[in-house]
C-alpha positions in Angstrom: 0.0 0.0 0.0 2.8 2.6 0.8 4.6 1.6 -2.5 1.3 2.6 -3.9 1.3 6.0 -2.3 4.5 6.9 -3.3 4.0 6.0 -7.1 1.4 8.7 -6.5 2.9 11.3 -4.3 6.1 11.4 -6.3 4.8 12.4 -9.7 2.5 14.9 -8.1 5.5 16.6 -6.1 7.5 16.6 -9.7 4.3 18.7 -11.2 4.3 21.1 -8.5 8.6 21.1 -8.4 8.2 22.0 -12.4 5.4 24.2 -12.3 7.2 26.6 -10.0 10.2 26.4 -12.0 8.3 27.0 -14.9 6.5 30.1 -13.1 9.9 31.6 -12.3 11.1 31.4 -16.0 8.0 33.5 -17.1 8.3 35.6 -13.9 12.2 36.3 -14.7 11.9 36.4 -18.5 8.8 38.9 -18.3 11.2 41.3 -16.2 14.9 40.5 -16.6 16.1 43.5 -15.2 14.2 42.2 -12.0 16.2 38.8 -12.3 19.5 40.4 -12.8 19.2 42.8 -9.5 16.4 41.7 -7.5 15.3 45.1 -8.0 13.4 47.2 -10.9 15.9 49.6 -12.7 14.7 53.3 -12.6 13.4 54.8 -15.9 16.0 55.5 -18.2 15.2 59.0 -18.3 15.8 59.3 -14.4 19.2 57.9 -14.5 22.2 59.9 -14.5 24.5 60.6 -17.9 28.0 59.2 -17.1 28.8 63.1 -18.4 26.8 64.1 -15.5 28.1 61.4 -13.0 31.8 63.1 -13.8 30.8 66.3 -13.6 29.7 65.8 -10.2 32.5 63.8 -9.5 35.3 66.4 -11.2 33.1 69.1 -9.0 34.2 67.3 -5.6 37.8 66.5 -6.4 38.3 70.3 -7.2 36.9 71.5 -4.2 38.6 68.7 -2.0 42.0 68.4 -3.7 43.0 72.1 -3.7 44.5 72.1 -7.0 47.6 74.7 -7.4 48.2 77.1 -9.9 51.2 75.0 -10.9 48.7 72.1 -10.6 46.6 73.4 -13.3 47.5 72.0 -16.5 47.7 68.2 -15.0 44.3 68.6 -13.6 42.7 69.9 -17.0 44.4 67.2 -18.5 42.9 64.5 -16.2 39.1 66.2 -16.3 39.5 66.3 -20.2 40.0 62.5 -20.3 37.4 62.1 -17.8 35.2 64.2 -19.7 36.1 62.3 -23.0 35.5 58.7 -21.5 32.1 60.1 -20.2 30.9 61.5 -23.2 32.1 58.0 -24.7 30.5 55.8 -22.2 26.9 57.9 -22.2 27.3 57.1 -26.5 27.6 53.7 -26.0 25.0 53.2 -23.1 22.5 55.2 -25.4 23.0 52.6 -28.2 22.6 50.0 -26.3 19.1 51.3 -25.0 18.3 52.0 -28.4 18.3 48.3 -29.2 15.5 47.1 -27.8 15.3 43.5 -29.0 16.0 41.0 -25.8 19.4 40.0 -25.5 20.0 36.1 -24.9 22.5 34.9 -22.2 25.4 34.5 -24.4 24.4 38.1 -26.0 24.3 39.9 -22.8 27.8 38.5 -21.7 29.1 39.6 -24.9 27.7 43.3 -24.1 29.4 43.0 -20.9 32.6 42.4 -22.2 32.2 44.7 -24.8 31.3 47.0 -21.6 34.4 46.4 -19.5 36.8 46.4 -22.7 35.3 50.2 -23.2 36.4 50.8 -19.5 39.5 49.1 -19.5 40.5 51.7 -22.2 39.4 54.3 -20.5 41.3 54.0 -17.7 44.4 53.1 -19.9 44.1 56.8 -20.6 43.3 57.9 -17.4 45.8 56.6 -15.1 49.0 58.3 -17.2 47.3 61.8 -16.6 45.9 61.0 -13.2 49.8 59.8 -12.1 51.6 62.8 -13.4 48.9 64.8 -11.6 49.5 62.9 -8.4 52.9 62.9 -8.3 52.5 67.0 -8.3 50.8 66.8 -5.0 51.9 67.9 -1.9 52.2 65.1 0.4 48.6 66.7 2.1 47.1 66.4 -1.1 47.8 62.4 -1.6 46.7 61.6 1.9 43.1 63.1 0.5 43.5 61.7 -2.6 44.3 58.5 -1.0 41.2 58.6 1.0 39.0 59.3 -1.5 39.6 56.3 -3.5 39.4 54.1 -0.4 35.9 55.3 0.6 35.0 55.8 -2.7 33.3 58.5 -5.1 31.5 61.5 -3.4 31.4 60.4 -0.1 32.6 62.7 2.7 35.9 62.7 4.2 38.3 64.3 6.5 40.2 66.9 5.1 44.1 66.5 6.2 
């Protein structure tokens, strides 16, 4: 009798095991930005260009740094390239919205890589300009500029 229960209870727990599966493939497929982050993404139109991220980024490094008359050049030399690799990154995020047909898995990895080999190149240019301007600071000016990159983009920090 209890071999006969469990050539019944068996197949019935597979049903349910693949209908929820098969739920959650709708479920993720209907919203894959929902999949990928566990969160929905905000309108595109309420997101931030990368132009506009750097600005606001260039805009706290000036006023943190103190950048010196004899400082000058360097620095517009590094906010140039920043600027540059923003204006690039905002062109290629707006094609990619543009092309709204759904991307497969192996499609989306590519984009990624295509993604990181854009930033890799970017900050092959940045990190020659961003050196020579370091090595111009004052020893005051390194300690901040060290503790900006260990806590990060625009957050707060002690000034030295």
């Amino acid at each position: 009798m209890q071999q006969k229960v469990q050539q019944i209870v068996f197949p019935v727990k597979l049903v349910v095991a693949m209908a929820v599966l098969l739920s959650l493939i709708v479920l993720v497929s209907a919203n894959p930005s929902l999949a990928a982050t566990g969160t929905k993404q905000a309108p595109v139109a309420a997101r931030a260009s990368a132009v506009d991220h750097v600005e606001a980024r260039i805009k706290e490094l000036q006023g943190s740094l103190q950048i010196s008359k004899d400082q000058e050049k360097l620095w517009d030399s590094l906010t140039t390239v920043m600027r540059e690799n923003a204006k690039e990154m905002d062109v290629l995020t707006k094609d990619m919205r543009a092309d709204t047909k759904p991307l497969n898995a192996i499609e989306r990895m590519k984009l990624h890589n295509k993604i990181t080999e854009v930033r890799l190149g970017q900050q092959n240019k940045l990190i020659p300009v961003f050196e020579e301007l370091y090595e111009s600071m004052s020893d005051k000016q390194k300690k901040i500029t060290d503790t900006i990159f260990v806590k990060g983009p625009l957050r707060k920090h002690k000034k030295a």
